[in-house]
C-alpha positions in Angstrom: 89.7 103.7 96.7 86.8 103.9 93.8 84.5 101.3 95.1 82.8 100.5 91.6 86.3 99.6 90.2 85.6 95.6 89.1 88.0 93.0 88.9 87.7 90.4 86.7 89.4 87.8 84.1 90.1 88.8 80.7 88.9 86.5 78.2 88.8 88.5 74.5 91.7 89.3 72.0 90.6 93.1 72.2 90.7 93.0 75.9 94.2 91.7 75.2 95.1 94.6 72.6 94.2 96.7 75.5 96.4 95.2 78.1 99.7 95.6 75.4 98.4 99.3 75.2 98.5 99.6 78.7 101.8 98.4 78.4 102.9 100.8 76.1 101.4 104.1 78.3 103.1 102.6 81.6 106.8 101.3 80.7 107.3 102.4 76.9 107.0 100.3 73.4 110.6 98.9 74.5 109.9 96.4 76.8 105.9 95.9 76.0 104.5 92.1 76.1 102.7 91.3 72.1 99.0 90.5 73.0 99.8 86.6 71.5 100.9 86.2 74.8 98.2 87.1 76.4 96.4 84.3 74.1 98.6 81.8 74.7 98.8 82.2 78.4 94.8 81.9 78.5 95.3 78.9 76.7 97.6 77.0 78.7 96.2 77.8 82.3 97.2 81.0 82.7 95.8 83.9 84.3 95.0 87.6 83.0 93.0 89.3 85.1 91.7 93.1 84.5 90.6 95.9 86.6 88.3 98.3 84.9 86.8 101.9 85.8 83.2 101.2 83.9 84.3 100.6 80.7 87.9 101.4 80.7 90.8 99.0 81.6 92.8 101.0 84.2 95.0 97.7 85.2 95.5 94.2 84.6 98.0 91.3 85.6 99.6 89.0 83.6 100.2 85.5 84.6 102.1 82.1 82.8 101.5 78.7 83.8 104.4 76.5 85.4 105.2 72.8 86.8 108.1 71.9 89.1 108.9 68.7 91.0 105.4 67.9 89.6 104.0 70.9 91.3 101.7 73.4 89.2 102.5 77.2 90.3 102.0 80.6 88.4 104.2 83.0 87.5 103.2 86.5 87.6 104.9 88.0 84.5 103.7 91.9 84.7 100.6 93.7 87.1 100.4 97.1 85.5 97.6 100.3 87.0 97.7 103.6 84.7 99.5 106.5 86.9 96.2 108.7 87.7 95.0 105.1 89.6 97.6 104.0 91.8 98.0 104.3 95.7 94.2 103.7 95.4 94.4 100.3 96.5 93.7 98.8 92.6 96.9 96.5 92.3 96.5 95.0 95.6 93.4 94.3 94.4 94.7 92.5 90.9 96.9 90.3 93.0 94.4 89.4 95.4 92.0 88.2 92.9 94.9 86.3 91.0 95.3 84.6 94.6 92.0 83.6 95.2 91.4 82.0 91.6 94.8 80.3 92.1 93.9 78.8 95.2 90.0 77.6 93.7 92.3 75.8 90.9 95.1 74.1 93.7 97.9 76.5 92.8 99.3 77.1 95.9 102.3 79.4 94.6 102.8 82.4 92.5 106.3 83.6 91.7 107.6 87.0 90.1 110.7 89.4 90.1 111.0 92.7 91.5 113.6 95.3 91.2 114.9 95.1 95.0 116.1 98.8 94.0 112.2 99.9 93.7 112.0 100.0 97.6 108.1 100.9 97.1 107.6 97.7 95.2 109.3 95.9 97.5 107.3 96.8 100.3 104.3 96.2 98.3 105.3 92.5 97.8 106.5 91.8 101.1 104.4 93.9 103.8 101.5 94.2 101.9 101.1 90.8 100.1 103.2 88.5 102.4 105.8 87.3 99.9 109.4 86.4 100.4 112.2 86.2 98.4 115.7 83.9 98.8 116.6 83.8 94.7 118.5 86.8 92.9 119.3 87.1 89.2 121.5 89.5 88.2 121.0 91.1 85.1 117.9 89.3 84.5 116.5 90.9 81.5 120.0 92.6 80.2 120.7 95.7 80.4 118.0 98.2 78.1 117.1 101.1 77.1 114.1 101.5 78.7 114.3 104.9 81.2 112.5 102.5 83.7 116.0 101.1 84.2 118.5 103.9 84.0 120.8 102.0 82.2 121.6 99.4 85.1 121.7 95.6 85.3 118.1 94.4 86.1 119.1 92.7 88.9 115.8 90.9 90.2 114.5 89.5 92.9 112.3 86.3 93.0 109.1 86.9 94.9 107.5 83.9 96.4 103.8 84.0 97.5 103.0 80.9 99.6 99.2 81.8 99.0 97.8 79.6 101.8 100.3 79.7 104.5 99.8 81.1 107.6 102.3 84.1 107.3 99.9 85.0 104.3 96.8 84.6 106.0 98.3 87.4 108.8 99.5 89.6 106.9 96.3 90.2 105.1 94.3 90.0 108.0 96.1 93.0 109.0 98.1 90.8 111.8 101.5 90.3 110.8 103.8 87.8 113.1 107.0 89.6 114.1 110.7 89.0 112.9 112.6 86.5 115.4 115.8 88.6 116.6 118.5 86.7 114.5 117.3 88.6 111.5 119.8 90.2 109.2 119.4 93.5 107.4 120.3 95.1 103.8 120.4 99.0 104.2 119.8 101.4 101.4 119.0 104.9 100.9 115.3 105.8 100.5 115.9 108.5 98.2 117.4 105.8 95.7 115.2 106.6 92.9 116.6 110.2 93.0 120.1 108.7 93.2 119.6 106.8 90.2 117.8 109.5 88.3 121.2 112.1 88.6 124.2 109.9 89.2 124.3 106.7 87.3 127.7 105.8 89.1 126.5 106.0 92.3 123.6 103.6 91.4 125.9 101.1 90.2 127.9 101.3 93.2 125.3 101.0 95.5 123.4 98.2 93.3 126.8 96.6 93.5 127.2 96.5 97.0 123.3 95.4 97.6 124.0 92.4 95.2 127.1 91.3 96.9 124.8 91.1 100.1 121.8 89.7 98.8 124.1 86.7 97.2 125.8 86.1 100.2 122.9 86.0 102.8 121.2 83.8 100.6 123.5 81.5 100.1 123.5 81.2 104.0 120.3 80.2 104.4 118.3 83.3 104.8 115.1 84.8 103.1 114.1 88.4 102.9 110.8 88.7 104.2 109.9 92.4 104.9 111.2 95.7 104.4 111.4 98.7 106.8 111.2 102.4 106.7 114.2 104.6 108.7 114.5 108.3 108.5 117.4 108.3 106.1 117.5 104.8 104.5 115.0 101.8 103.9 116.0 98.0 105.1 115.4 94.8 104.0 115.2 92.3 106.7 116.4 88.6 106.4 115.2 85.7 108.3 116.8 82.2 108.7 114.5 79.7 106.4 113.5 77.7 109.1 112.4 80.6 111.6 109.9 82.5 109.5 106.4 82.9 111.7 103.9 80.8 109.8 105.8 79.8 106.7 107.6 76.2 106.2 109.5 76.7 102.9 110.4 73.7 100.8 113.8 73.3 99.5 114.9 76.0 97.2 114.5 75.9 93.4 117.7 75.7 91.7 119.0 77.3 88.6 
């Protein structure tokens, strides 16, 4: 990747004008975040952090401030990279920067949702940046009219990020600790995004059918925790809780 791309915080209400027109070039005026909430986020302990090509914002992330059972965590609302920039390494590098300043301030979690459709993403999250993920909301945001939805339920998935756990530490040290063989797996076909793009009905169905599963493994106990590439199709792979490699979870959040 362009090694004089910098990373760095965001700190100025024109900086944040530039993040909502970011917005606006990468997922439409429909679903765009007002730059307010960039303010108010910086404000109340949260993060926006900006990548930048000299001058010129080519990325950013977006982070909101939370507190449960007493514990402060962040949750990553939107990491964004303009199209002519990406699979050049730039939003690994956003999240890895939002990790290291969590961790100098104690934050020791960062949540956000993924499309468990967008096999890519979910790659990204789980191979590349050692999440997991054991909560799914159906329908999350409604459904939109956004064309980065194609008029299905966005179903989500909620992306943990135990930032200092050994699983994590692996993972980005390029050493990854294998899957124990009880793990379960969610199958799905890779060309999904062209499925979804020419037969809405098919989507459903096959969003459907993922849902059902996701629900049901979760509710006995497992967590997905990577995803893998097959000739024809693309798999998630669910652990049992207590049997990840170098991750003890703590009790799951409950809606």
């Amino acid at each position: 990747m362009p090694t004089d791309i910098e990373i760095r915080h965001c700190e100025t209400v024109l900086e944040y004008h530039e993040c909502e027109r970011l917005e606006g070039i990468i997922w439409g005026l429909g679903i765009t975040v007002p730059s307010g909430i960039f303010v108010v986020a910086h404000h109340t302990g949260g993060q926006i952090i900006g990548a930048f090509d000299g001058g010129k914002m080519i990325g950013f992330t977006l982070a909101l401030a939370g507190v449960r059972n007493g514990a402060s965590f962040i949750h990553s609302h939107m990491t964004a990279v303009l199209p002519e920039y990406r699979d050049q390494g730039v939003g690994r590098r956003l999240k890895l920067f939002q990790r290291q300043d969590a961790l100098k301030h104690g934050i020791r979690l960062v949540e956000w949702t993924f499309d468990p459709l967008e096999l890519k993403n979910a790659h990204f999250n789980l191979v590349r940046l050692g999440a997991i993920a054991r909560r799914f909301i159906p329908n999350c945001y409604g459904v939109t009219e956004s064309p980065l939805h194609a008029g299905l339920p966005t179903d989500r998935l909620v992306a943990e990020g135990w930032l200092d756990s050994e699983r994590v530490k692996n993972i980005l040290a390029d050493n990854a600790l294998p899957a124990k063989d009880t793990a379960a797996r969610i199958s799905l076909p890779s060309n999904l995004g062209d499925i979804k793009a020419s037969d809405r009905d098919a989507g459903v169905r096959i969003q459907s059918a993922m849902r059902d599963q996701f629900q049901k493994y979760f509710a006995e106990g497992y967590v997905a925790t990577s995803v893998e590439r097959r000739d024809t199709s693309t798999e998630y792979i669910l652990e049992p809780a207590a049997q990840i490699a170098g991750l003890k979870l703590p009790e799951a959040h409950k809606h």
